[in-house]
N, C-alpha and C positions, 0 to 999 in steps of 0.2 A: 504494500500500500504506500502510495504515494500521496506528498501533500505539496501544494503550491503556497506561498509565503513570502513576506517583503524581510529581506536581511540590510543588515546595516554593515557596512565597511569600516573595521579598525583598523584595521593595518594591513598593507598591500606595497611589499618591499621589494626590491632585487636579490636575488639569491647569486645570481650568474648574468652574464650576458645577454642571455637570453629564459632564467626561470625565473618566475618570482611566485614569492608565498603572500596567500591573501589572507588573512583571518577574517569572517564575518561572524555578528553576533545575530540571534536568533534560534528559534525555535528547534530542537535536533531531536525529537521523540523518535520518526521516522526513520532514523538513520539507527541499524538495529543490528550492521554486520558490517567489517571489515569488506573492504571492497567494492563496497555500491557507491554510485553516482551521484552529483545534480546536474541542472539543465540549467544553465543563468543567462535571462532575456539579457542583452546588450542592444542598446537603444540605436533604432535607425538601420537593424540588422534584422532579416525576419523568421532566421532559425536560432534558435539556442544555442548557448556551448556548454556541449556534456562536457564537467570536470571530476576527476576521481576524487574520492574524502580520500586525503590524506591524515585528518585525524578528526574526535571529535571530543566533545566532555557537555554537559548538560546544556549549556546555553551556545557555543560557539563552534565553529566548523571550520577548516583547516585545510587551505587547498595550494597546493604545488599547480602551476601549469608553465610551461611553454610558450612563448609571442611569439605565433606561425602565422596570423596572419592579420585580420584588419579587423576579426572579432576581438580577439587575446591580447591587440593592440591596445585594443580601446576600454577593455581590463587592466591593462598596465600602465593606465593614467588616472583609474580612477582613487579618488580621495579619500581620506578619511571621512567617514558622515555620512557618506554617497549610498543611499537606499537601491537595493535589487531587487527585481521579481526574481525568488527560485523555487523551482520544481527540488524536491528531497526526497528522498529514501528507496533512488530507483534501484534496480535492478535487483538482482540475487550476486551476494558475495561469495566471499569466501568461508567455506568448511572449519570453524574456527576451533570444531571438536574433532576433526577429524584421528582417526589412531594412528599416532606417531611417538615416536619417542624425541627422534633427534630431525628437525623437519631443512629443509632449506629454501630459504627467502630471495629471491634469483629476480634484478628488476635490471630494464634496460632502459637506458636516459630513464626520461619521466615517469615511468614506470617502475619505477621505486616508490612513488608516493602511496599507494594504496597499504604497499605493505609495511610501512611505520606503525600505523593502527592495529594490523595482522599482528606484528611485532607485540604488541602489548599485550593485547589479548594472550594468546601464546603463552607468555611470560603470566599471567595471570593465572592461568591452568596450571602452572610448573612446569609448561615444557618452553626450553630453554632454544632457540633455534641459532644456522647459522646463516648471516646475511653477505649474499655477495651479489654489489651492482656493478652493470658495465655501461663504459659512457667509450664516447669515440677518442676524447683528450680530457688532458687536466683542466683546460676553461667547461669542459661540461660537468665535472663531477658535481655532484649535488645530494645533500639528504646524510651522504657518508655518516658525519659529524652526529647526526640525529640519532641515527642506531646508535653509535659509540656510546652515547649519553644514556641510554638502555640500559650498556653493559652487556651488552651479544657479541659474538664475536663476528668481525665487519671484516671483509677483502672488496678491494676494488681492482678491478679490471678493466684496461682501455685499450683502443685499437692500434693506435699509434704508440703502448709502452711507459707515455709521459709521468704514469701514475699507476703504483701497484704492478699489477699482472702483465704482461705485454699479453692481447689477446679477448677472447673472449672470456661469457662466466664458467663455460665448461672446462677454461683454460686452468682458472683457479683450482677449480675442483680434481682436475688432472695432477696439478702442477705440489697441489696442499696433500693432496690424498684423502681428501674430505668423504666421509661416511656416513651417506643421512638414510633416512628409511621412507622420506613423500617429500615434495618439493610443491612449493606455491610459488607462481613466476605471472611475472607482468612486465611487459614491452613490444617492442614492434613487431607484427606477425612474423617475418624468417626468424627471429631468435625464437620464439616461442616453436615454430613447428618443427626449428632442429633440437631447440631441447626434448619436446615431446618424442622425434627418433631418435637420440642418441641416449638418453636416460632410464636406465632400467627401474628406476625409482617413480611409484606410484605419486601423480603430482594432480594438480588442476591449474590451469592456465586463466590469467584475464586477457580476453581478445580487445582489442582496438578498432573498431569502426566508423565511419563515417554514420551519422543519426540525425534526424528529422524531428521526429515528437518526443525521444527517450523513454517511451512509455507504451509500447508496443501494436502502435494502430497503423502507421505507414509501410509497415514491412519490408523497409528498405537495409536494414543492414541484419538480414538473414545469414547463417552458415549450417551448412550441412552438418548432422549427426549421425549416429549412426540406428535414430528413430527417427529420420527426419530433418525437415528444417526447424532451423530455430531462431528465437529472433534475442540477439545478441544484447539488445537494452532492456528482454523482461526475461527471457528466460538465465540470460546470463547477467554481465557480462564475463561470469566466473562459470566455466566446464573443467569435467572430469576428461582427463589426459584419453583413457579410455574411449570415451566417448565422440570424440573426434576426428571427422573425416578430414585429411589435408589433404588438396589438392596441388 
């Protein structure tokens, strides 16, 4: 269940070059699992931009994004004060009881955000995870710092070497000899679909798609299962590793 709601903007800073963290304050009943979305009207634009919770606690919600283009723009100037329409507590998250002992939290670029929240959670049950995100360079790393502050144990991995792992995250995982038993991962579809075949370790993935209503009436960002289509902003945007057809 979904609720639509006016948030308020406290803080909306730069992280990086290109991320910034927005806090808004506001209603978060809705937001019930690691993982799930909102939709935030941005004025004079006439789709929404789904953003992942990167955290949340009673009154306030917690979002990492990316300035890709002239919606996320126009979030990255907005103010302290500055009221929003947003859609909350879409999609189905992340499995936060799932049976694990030792889990791994695997995020690519911006896609580390969902799982800072996962992270806690986790850490709340007594299971202790370990976190490893890849960015392409050292100007993209992001979020690192947040896990450390957990007290989980953090790798990073980058394409060009400048930081941590030369490589990807399966590179870490090779390279550490790291030993987990299910894996939870979020970032751009090729990393997700070669973790999903190269990983013997039972996981669930959050897919990334392009979205119209967030809320599952336009069926425009479907993906095959292996019961069917599905539509990526209700029924997921969190699938069992299993369950997915890659094409």
């Amino acid at each position: 269940m979904y609720k639509r709601d006016k948030y308020r903007v406290v803080s909306n800073q730069p992280l990086t070059a290109k991320t910034m963290l927005m806090v808004l304050e506001g209603d978060t009943q809705y937001i019930t699992t690691a993982g799930q979305f909102v939709n935030i009207a941005v004025e004079g634009k006439f789709l929404r931009r789904p953003i992942s919770v990167c955290d949340y606690d009673e009154r306030s919600i917690t979002l990492l994004y990316d300035v890709v283009g002239e919606g996320t723009a126009a979030m990255s100037r907005m103010e302290v004060g500055t009221e929003l329409d947003l859609l909350t507590g879409l999609g189905n998250g992340f499995s936060e009881s799932a049976e694990c002992h030792r889990p791994a939290l695997l995020g690519g670029g911006i896609g580390c955000a969902p799982l800072l929240n996962l992270a806690k959670k986790l850490l709340a049950r007594g299971v202790k995870p370990v976190v490893i995100l890849g960015f392409n360079g050292a100007g993209d790393v992001v979020a690192a710092d947040m896990f450390e502050s957990l007290g989980v144990e953090t790798y990073v991995a980058t394409v060009d070497g400048s930081v941590g792992t030369k490589g990807f995250v399966t590179d870490v995982i090779r390279e550490k000899g790291l030993e987990c038993d299910y894996f939870y991962a979020c970032g751009p579809m090729p990393m997700l679909r070669a973790l999903c075949g190269s990983l013997e370790w039972r996981g669930e993935v959050s897919l990334d798609e392009r979205m119209a209503c967030g809320f599952g009436v336009c069926m425009c960002c479907s993906v095959e299962t292996k019961s069917g289509a599905k539509r990526i902003c209700k029924e997921g945007p969190v699938f069992l590793k299993e369950d997915l057809i890659w094409k």
